[in-house]
C-alpha positions as CSV (number, residue, x, y, z in Angstrom):
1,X,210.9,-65.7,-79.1
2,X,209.9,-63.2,-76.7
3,X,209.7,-59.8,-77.8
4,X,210.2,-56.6,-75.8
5,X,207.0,-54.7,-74.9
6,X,207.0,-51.2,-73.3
7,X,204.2,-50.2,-71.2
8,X,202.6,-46.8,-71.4
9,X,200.2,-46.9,-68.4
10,X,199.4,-49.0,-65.0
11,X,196.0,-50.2,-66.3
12,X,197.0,-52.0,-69.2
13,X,198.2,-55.1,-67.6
14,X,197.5,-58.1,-69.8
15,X,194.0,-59.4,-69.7
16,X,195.4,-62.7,-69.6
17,X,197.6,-62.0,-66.4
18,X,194.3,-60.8,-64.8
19,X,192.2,-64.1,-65.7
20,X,195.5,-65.8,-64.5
21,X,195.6,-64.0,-61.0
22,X,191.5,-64.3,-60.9
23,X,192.0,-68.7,-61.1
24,X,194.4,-68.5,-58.6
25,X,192.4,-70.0,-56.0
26,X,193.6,-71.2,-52.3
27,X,192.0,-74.5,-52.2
28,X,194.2,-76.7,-50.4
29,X,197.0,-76.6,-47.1
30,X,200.4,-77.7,-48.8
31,X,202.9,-79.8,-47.3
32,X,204.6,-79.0,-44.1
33,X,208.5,-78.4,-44.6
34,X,210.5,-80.1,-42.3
35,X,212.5,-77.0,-41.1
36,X,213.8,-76.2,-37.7
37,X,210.9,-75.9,-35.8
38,X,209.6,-72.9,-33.4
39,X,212.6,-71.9,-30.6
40,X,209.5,-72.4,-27.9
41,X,208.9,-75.8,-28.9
42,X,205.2,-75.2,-28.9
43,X,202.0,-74.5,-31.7
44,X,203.1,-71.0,-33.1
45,X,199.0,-69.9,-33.6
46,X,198.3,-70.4,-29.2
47,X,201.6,-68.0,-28.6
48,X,200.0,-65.2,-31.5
49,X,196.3,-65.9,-29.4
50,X,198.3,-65.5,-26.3
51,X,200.0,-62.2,-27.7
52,X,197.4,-60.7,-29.2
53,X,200.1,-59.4,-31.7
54,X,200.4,-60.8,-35.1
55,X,204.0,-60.5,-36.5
56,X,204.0,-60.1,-40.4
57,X,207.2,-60.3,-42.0
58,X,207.9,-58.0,-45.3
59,X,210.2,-56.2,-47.3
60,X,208.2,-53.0,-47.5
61,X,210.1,-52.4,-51.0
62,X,208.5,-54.9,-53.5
63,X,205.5,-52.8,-55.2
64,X,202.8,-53.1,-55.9
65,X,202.6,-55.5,-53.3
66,X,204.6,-53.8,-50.3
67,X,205.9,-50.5,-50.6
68,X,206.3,-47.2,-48.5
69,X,203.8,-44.2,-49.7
70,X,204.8,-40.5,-49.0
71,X,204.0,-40.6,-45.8
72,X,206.6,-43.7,-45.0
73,X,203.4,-46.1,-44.3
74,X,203.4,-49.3,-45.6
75,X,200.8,-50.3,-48.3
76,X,200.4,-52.8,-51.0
77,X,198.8,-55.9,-51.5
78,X,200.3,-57.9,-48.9
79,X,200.0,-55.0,-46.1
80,X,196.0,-55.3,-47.1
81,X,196.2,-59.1,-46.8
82,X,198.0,-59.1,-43.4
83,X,195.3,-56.9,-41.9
84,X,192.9,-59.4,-43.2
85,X,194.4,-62.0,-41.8
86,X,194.8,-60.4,-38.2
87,X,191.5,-59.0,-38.1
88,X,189.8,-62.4,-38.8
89,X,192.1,-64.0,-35.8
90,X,191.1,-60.7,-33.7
91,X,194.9,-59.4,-32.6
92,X,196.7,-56.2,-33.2
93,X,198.8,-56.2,-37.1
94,X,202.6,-55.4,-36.7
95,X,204.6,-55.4,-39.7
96,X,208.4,-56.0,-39.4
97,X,210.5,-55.1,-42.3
98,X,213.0,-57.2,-43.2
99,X,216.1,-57.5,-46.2
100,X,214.3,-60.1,-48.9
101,X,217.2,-62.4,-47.8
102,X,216.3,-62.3,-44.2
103,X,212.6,-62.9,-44.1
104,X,212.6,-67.0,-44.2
105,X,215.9,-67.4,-41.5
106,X,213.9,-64.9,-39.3
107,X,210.6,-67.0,-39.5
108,X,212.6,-70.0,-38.4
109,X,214.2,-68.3,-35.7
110,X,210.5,-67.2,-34.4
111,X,211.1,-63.4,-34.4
112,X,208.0,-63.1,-36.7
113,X,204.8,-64.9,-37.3
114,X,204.1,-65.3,-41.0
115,X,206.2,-64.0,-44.3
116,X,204.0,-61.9,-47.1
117,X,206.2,-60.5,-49.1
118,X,205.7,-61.6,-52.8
119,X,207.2,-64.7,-52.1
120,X,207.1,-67.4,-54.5
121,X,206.2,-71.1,-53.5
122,X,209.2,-73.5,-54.5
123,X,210.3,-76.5,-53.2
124,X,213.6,-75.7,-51.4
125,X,211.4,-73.4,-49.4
126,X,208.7,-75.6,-48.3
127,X,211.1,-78.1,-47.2
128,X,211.8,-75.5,-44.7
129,X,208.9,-73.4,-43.8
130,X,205.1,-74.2,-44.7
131,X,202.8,-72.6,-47.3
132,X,199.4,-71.3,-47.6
133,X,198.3,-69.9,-50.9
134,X,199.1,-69.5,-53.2
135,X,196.8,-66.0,-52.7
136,X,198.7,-64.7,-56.2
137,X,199.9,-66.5,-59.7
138,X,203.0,-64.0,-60.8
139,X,206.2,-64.5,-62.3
140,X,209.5,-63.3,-63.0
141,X,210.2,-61.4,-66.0
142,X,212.7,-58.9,-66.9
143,X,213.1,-55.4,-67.1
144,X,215.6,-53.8,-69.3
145,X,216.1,-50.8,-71.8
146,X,214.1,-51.0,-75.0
147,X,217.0,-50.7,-77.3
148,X,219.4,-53.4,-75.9
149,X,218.0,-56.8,-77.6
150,X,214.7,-58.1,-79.0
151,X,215.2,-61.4,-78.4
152,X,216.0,-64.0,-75.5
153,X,218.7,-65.3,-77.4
154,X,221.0,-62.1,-76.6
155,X,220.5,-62.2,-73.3
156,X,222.7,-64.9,-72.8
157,X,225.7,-63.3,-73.1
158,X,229.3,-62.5,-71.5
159,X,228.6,-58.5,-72.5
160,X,225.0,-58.2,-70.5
161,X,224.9,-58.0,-66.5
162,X,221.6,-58.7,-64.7
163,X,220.4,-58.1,-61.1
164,X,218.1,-59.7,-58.8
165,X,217.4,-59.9,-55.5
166,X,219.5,-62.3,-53.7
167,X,218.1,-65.8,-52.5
168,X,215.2,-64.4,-55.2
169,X,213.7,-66.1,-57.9
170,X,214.9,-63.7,-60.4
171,X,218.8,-65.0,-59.1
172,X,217.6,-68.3,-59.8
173,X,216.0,-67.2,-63.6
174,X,219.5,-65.4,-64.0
175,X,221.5,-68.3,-63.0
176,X,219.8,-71.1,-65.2
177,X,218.8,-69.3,-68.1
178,X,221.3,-66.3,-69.0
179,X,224.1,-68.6,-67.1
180,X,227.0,-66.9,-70.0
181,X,225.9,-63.2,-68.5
182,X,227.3,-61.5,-65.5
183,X,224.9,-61.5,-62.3
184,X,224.6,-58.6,-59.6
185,X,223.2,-58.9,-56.0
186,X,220.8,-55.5,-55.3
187,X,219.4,-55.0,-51.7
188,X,216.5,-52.7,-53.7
189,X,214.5,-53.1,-56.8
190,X,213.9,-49.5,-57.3
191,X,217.5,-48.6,-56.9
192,X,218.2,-50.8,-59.8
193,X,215.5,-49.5,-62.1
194,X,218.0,-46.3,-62.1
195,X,221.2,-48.8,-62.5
196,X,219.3,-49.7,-65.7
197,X,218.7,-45.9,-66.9
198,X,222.5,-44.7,-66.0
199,X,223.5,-48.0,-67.8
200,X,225.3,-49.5,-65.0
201,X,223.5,-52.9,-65.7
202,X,221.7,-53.8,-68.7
203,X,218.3,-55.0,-66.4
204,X,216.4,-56.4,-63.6
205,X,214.5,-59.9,-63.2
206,X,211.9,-59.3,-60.8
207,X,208.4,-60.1,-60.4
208,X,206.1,-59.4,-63.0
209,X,203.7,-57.0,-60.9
210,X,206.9,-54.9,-60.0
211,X,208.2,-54.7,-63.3
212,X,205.1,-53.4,-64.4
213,X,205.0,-51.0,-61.8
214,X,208.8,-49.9,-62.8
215,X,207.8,-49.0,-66.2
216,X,205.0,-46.9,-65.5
217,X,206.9,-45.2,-63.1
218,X,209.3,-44.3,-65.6
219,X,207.4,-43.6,-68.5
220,X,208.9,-42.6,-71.7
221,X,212.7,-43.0,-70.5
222,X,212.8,-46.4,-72.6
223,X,212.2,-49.4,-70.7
224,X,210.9,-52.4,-71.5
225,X,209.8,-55.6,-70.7
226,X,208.8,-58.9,-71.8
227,X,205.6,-60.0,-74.1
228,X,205.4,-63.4,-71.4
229,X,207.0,-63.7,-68.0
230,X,210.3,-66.0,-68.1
231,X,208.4,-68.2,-65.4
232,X,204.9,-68.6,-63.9
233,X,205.1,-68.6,-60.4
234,X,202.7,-69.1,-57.4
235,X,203.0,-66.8,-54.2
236,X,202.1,-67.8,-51.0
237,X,202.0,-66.9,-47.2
238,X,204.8,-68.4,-45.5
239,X,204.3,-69.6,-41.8
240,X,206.7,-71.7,-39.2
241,X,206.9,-75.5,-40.2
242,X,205.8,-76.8,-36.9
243,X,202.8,-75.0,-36.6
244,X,199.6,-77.2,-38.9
245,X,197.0,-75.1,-37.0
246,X,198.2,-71.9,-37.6
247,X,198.8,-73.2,-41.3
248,X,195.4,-74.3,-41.3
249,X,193.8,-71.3,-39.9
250,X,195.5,-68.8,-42.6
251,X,194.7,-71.9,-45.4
252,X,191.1,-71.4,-44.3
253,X,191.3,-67.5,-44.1
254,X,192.6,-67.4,-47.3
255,X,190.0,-69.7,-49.0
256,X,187.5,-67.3,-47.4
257,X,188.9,-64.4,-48.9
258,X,188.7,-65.7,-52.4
259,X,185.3,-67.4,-52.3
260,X,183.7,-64.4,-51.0
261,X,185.6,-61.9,-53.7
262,X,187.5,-59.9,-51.2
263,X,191.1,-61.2,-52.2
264,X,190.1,-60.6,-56.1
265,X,188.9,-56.7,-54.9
266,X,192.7,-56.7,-53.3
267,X,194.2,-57.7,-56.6
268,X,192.2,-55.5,-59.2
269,X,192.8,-52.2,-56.3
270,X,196.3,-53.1,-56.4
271,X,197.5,-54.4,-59.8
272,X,194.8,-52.8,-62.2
273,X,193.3,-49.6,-60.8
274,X,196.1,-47.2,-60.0
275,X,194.8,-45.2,-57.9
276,X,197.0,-45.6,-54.8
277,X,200.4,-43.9,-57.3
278,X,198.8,-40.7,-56.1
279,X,200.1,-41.8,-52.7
280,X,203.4,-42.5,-53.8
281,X,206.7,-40.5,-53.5
């Protein structure tokens, strides 16, 4: 059984989940999806060389990873890895927001580069785009008021109604595990944080680092979450199917990141420290 946990402060996230996210190691270039290839026929990286402009699709809602602070800038975990990335290939960083649902059909159509937006590795969507990564081992857990249930068991039921993102994991979690309770499409993870305070649904599956960052955001109004994510899930850059050496290139970025420590400094700043909720709204 999982039991409910509440969290009282942005620090304390499991030492486990840290040792988790410090083994998660880019060591080797998945398999190319088949997908529908780039509409200019032609290696994505020499158009990106040729641009001098490296396209980085994200939601810019999804913290800790990508987010808006008070000033509207985007920040996060995946903001910091996209400037990594396009300052190692030498070009200008642009980062195009996107709906969650949007970000994969708009890589295949060629209107952006790359996709980092806490997106988890899976098979349906390697068959269509590639993969490097994963840079991040998360998972999808749920997020829910403390005095609903205490066990798994109750979730499943006609009375609850729970909300993920659509084409998300979370829908997926939803859909196979709780497949008796009703299921709601949101276009914003924080907007449904208030959804579960008003009562209008009973909670959110969502990734763990954003669930975490939901219940310190709201602390002492009675959240909770799980002991142990419903999944384990590993996140990963996503980059146009017909493209191995601009696959390869990010692949060998990323494995540069982690052997030399940077992409673990990324994670603790992000996911452990804190310091950036000064920034937020």
């Amino acid at each position: 059984m999982n039991a409910l946990r509440p969290v009282h402060a942005f620090t304390r996230i499991s030492l486990a989940f840290l040792l988790v996210i410090s083994l998660a190691a880019c060591q080797s270039l998945p398999k190319l999806g088949a997908g529908h290839g780039h509409p200019a026929g032609q290696e994505c990286l020499h158009e990106i060389i040729d641009r001098g402009i490296l396209r980085v699709g994200m939601t810019g809602a999804q913290p800790p990873l990508n987010m808006k602070n008070a000033e509207g800038e985007l920040i996060g975990l995946d903001v910091e890895l996209a400037q990594a990335l396009a300052d190692a290939m030498k070009v200008e960083l642009e980062l195009v927001e996107r709906p969650f649902a949007n970000l994969l059909p708009d890589l295949e159509a060629g209107s952006i580069d790359l996709v980092i937006s806490s997106l988890t590795i899976t098979p349906a969507r390697n068959a269509r785009v590639a993969f490097a990564g994963p840079y991040l081992i998360s998972g999808s857990t749920l997020l829910t008021r403390a005095d609903l249930v205490q066990g798994v068991e109750d979730f499943n039921a006609a009375a609850r109604t729970w909300a993920a993102l659509e084409s998300s994991t979370g829908k997926a979690v939803i859909l196979e595990k709780f497949p008796l309770a009703q299921f709601v499409v949101i276009d914003n993870q924080e907007d449904a944080v208030q959804l579960i305070l008003d009562g209008e649904i009973d909670g959110l599956v969502a990734d763990f680092p954003f669930v975490e960052y939901a219940l310190v955001r709201n602390l002492g109004r009675g959240l909770a979450t799980l002991e142990v994510p419903l999944t384990t899930e590993p996140l990963g850059v996503a980059l146009p199917a017909n493209s191995p050496l601009f696959a390869n290139l990010v692949q060998n970025y990323l494995n540069t990141l982690d052997y030399t420590g940077r992409l673990m400094q990324m994670k603790v700043r992000w996911m452990n420290d804190g310091d950036w909720l000064e920034e937020m709204p």
